[in-house]
N, CA and C of each residue as an Amber inpcrd file, in Angstrom:
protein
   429
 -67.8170000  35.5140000 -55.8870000 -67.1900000  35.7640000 -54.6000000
 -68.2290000  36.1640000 -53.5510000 -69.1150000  36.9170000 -54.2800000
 -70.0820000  37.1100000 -53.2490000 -71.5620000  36.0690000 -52.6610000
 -71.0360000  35.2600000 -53.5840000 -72.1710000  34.2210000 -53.0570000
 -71.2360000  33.3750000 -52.2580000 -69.7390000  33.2860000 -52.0720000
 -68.9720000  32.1750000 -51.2090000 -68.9340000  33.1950000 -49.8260000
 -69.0460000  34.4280000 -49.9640000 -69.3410000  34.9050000 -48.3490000
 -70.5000000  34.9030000 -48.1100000 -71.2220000  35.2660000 -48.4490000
 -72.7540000  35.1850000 -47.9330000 -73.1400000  33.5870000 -48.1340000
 -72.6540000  32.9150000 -48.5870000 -72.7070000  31.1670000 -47.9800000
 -72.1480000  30.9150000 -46.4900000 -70.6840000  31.7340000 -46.2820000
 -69.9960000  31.6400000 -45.2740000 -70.6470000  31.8300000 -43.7270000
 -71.1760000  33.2020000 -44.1180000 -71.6450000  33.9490000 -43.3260000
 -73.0090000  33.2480000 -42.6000000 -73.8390000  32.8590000 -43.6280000
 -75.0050000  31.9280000 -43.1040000 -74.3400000  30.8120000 -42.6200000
 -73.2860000  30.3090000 -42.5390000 -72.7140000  28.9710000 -41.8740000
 -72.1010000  29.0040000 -40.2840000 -71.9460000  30.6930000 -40.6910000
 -70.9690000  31.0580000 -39.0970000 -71.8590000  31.3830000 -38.3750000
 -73.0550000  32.5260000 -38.6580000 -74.1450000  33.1240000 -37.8070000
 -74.4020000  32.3020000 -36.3180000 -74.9480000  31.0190000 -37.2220000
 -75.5230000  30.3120000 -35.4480000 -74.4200000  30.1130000 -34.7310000
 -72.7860000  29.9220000 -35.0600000 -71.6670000  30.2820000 -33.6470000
 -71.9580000  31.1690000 -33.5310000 -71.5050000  32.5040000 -34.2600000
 -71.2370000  33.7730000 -33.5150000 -72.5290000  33.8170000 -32.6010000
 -73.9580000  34.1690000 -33.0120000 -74.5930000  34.3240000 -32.3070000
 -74.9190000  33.3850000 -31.1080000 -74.6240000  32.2360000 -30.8500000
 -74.2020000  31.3030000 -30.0270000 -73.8710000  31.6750000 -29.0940000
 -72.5440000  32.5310000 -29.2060000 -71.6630000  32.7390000 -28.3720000
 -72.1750000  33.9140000 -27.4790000 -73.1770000  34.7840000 -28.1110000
 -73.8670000  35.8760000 -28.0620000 -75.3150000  36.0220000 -26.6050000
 -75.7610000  34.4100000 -26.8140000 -76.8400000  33.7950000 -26.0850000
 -76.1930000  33.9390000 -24.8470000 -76.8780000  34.3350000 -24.0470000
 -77.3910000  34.0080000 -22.4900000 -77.1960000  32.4490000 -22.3580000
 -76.3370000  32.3750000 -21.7160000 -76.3340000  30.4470000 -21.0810000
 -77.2120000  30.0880000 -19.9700000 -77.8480000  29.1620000 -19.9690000
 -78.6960000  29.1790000 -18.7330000 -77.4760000  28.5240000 -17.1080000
 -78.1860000  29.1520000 -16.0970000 -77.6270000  28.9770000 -15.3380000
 -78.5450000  28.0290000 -14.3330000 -78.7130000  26.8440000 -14.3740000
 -78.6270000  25.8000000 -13.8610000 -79.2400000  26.1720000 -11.9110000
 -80.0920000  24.9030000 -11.6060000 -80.1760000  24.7050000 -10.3730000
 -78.5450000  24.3970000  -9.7930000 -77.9450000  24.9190000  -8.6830000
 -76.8640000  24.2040000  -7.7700000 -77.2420000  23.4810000  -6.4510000
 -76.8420000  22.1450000  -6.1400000 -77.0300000  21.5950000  -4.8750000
 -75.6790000  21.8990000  -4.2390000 -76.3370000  21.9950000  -2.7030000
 -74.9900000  22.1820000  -1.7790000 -75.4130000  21.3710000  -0.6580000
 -74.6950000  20.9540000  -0.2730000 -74.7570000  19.8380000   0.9700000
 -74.4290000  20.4740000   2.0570000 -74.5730000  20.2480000   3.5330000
 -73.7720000  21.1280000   4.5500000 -74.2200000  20.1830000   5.4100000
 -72.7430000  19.9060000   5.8410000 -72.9380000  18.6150000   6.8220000
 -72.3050000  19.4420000   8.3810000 -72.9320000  18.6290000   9.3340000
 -72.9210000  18.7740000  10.5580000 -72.2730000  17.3360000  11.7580000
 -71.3840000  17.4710000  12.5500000 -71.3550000  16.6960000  13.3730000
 -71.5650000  17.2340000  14.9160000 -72.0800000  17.1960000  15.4490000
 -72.4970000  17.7790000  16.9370000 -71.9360000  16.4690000  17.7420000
 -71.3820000  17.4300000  19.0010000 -70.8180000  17.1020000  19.9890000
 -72.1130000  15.5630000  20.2700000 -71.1540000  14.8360000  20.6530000
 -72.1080000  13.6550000  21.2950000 -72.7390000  13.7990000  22.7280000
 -74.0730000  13.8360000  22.9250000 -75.1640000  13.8180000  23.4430000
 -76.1250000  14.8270000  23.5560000 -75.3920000  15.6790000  22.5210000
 -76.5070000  17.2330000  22.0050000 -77.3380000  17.2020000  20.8720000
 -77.2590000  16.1110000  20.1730000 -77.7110000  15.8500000  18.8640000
 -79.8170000  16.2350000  18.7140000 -80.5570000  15.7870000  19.8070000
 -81.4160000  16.0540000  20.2270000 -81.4450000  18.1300000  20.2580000
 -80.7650000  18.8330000  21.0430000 -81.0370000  19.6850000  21.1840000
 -80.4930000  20.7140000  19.8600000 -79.8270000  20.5400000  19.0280000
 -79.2290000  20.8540000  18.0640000 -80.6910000  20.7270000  16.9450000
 -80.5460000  19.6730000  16.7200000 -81.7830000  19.3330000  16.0340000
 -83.1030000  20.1640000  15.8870000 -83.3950000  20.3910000  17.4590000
 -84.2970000  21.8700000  18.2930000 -84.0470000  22.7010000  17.8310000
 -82.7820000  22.9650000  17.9140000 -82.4690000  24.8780000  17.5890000
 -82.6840000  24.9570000  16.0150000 -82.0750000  24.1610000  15.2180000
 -81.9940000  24.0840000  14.1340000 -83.3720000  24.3090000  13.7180000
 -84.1650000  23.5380000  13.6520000 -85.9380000  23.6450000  13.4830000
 -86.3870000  25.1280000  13.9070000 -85.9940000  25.3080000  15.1480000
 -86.5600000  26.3370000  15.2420000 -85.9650000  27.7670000  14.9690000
 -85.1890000  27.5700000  14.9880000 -84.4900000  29.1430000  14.4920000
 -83.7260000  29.0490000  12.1700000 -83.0760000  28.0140000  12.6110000
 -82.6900000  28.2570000  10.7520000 -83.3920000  28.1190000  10.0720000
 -84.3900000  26.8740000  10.1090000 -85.2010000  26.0900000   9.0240000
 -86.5600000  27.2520000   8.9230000 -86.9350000  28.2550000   9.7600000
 -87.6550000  28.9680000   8.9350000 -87.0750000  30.3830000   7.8090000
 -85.6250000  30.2480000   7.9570000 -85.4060000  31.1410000   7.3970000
 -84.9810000  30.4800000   5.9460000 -84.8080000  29.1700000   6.1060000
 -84.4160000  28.4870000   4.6890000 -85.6140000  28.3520000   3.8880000
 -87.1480000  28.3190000   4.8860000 -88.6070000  27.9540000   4.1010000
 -88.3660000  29.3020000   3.3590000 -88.3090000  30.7960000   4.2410000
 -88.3430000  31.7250000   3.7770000 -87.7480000  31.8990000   2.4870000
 -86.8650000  31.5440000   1.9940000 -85.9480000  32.0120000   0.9440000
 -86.3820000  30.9020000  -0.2540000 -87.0700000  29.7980000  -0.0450000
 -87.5200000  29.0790000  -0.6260000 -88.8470000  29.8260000  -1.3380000
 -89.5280000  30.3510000  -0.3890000 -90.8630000  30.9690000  -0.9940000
 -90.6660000  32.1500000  -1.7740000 -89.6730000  32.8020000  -1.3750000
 -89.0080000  33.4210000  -2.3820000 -88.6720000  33.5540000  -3.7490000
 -88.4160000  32.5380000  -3.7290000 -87.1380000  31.7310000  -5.0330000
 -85.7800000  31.9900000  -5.3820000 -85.7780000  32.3800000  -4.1240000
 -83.6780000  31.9580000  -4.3430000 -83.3500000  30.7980000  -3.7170000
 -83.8060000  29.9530000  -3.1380000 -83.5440000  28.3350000  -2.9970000
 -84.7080000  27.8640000  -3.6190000 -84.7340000  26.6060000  -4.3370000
 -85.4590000  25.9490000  -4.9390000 -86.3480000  24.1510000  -3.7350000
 -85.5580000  24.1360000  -2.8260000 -86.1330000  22.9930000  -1.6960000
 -84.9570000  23.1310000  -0.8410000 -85.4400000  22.5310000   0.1870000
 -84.4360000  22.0820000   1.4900000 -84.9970000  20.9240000   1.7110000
 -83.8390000  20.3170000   1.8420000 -84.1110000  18.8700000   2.4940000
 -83.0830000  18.3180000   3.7690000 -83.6610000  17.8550000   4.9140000
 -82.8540000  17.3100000   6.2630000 -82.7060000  15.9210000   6.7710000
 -81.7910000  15.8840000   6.6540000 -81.3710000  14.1190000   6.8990000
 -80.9450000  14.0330000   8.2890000 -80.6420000  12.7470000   8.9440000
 -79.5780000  12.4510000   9.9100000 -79.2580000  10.7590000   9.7170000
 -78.2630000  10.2720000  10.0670000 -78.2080000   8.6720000   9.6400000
 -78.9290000   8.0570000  10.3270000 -79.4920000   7.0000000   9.8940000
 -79.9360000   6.2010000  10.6170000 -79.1420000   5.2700000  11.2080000
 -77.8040000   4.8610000  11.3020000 -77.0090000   4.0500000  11.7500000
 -76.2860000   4.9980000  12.4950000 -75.5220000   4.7430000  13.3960000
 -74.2740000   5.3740000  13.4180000 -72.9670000   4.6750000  12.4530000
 -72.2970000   5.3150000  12.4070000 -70.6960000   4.8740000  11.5720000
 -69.8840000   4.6870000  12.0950000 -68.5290000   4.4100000  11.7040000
 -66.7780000   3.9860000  12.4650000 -66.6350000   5.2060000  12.7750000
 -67.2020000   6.6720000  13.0110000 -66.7570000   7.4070000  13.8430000
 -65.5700000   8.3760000  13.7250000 -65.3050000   8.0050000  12.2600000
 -63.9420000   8.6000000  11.7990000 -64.8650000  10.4170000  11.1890000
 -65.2600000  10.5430000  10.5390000 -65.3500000  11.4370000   9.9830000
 -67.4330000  11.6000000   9.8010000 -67.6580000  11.0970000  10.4920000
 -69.2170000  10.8550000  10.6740000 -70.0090000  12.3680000  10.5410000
 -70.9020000  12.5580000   9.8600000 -71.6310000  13.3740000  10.1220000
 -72.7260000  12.8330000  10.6280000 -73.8580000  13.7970000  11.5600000
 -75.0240000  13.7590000  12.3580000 -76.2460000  14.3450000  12.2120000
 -75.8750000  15.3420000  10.8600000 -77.0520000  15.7490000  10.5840000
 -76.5660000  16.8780000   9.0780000 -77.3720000  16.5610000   8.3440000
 -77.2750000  16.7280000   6.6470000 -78.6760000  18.0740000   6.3650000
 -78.4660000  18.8670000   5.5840000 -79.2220000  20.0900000   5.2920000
 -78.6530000  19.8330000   3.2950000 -79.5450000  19.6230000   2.9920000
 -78.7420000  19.4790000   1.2810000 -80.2830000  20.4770000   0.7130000
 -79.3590000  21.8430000   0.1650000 -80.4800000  22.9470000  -0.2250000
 -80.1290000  23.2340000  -1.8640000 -80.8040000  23.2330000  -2.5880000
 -80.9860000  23.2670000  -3.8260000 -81.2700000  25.1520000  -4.0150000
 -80.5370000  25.5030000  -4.6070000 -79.9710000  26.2720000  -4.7350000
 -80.8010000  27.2100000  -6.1100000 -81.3910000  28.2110000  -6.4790000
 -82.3100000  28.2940000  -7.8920000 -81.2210000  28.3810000  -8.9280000
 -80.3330000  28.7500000  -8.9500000 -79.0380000  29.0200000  -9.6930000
 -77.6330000  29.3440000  -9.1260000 -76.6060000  29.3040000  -9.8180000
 -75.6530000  29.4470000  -9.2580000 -75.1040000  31.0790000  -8.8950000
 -75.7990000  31.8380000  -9.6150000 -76.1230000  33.3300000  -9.3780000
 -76.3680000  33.6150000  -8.0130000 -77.9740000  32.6190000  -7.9000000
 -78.7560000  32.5220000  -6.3580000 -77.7730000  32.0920000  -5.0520000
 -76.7600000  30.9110000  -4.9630000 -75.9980000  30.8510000  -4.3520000
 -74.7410000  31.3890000  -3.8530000 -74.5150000  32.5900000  -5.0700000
 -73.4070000  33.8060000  -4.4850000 -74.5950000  34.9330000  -3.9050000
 -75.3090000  35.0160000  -4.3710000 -76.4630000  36.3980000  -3.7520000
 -75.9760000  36.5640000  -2.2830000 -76.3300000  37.5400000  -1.8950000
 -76.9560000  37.8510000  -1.0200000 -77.8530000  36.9080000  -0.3990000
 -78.0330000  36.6370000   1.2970000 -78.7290000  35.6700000   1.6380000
 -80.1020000  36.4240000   2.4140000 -80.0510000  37.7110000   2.1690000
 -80.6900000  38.4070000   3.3520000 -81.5310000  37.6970000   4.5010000
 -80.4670000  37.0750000   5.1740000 -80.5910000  35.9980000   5.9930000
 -81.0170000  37.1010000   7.6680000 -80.0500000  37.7380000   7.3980000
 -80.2200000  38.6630000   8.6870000 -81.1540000  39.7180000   8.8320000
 -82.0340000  39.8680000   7.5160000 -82.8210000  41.0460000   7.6930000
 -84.4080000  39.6160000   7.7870000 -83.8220000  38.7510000   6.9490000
 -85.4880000  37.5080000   7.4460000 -85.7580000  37.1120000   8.8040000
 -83.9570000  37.1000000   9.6340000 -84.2410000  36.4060000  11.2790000
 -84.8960000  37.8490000  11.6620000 -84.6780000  39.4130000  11.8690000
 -85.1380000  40.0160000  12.2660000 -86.5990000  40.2850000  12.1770000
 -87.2790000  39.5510000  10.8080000 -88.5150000  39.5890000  10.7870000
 -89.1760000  38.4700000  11.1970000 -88.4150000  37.3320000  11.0710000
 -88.8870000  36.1440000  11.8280000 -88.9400000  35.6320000  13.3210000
 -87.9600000  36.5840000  14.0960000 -87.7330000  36.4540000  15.2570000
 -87.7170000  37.7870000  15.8040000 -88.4720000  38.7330000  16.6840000
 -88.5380000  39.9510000  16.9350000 -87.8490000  40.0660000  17.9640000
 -87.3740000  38.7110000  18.5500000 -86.5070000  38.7990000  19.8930000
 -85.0770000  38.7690000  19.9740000 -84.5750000  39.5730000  18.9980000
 -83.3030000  39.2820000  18.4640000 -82.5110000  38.4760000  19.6140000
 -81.7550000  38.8540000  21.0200000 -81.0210000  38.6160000  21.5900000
 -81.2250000  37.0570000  21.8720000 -82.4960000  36.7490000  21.7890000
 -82.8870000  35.2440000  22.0060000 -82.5490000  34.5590000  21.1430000
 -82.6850000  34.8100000  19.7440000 -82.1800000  34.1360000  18.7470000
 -80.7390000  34.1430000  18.7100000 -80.0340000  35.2800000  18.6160000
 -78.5440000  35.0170000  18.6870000 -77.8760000  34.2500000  19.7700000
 -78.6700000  34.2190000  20.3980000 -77.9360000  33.6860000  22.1290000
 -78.1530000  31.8760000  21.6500000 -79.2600000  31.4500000  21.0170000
 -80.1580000  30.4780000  20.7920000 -78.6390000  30.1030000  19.4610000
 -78.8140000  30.8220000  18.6540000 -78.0280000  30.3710000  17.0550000
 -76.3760000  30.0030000  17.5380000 -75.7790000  31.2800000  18.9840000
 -74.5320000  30.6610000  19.3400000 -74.3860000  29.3360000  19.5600000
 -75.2870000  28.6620000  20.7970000 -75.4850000  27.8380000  21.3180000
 -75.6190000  26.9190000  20.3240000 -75.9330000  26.9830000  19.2110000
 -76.4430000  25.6530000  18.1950000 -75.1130000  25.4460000  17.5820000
 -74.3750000  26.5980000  17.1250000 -72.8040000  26.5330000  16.6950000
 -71.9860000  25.9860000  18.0180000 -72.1950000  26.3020000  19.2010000
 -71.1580000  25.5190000  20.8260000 -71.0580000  24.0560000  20.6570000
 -72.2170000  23.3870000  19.9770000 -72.5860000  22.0800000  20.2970000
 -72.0600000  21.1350000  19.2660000 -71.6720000  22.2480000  18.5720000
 -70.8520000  21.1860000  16.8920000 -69.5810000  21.0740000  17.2990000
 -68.7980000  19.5540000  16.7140000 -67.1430000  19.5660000  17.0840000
 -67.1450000  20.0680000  15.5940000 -67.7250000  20.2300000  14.1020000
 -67.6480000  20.4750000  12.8220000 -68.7310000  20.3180000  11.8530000
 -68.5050000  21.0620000  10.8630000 -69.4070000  21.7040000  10.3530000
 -68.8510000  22.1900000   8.8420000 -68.9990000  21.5410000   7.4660000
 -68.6880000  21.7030000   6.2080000 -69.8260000  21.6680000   5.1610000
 -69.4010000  22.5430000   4.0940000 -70.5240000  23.0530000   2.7810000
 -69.7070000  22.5000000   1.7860000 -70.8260000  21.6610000   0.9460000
 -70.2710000  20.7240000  -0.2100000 -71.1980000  21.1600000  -1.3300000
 -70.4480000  22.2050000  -2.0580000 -71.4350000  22.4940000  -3.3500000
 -70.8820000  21.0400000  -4.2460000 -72.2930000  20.5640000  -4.6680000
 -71.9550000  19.9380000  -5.4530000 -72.5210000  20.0540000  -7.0970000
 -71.3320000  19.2320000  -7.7380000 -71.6020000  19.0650000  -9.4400000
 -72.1450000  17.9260000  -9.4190000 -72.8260000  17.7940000 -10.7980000
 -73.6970000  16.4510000 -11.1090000 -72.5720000  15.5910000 -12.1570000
 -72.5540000  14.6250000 -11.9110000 -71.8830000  14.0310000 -13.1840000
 -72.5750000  12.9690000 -13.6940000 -72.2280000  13.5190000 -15.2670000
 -73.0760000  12.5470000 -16.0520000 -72.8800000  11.1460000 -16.3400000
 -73.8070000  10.2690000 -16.2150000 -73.0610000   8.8640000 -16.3770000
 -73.2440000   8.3530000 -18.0550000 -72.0030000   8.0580000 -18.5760000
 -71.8440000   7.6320000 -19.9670000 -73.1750000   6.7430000 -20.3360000
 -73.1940000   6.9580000 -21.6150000 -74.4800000   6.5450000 -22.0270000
 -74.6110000   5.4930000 -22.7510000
């Protein structure tokens, strides 16, 4: 009897302790699309560069984002649901993407002129008709 549990037991170990392991938690991509009012797309673009995108390098050098990357189409589209400008930020984990962004204590060190920047960051939000965040999952393609 005691060799059919201690057979058992060596059979179950790697679940239980399995279950026991730390799971890794994965890079997350998130998309965040933008459509700006038509004929601001130029100045949007501006603000954006200059006021967000150093706070996204920032958090990158960090390592709570893993890259940023910025698109805009090269075509225009049918106009139905078009976006104008794409920010897709890779995320270090999905931990990293609920954190804390200490977004507001980096603009204060990145920008000493606070009122300029906020006045600057409204203005970049005035110029959008919309504006959506697409965390995305990967799916695997059958093999």
């Amino acid at each position: 009897m005691r060799r059919l549990f201690a057979g058992i037991t060596v059979l179950l170990a790697p679940i239980v302790f399995a279950q026991d392991a730390p799971r890794p938690d994965p890079p997350r991509t998130v998309a965040y699309y933008y459509k700006v009012r038509w004929g601001f797309q130029e100045e949007f673009e501006k603000l954006f560069m200059k006021n967000h995108y150093p706070i996204l390098a920032s958090q990158v050098k960090s390592g709570r984002l893993s890259g940023v990357d910025v698109y805009k189409p090269t075509f225009h589209g049918d106009g139905h649901a078009d976006w104008t400008f794409l920010v897709v930020i890779r995320f270090a984990s999905w931990a990293a993407l609920g954190a804390p962004s200490e977004e507001e204590a980096l603009s204060r060190k990145l920008f000493p002129d606070q009122d300029a920047f906020k006045k600057e960051e409204r203005r970049r939000f005035e110029i959008l008709e919309a504006h959506w965040d697409v965390p995305l999952t990967p799916v695997k393609p059958p093999e």
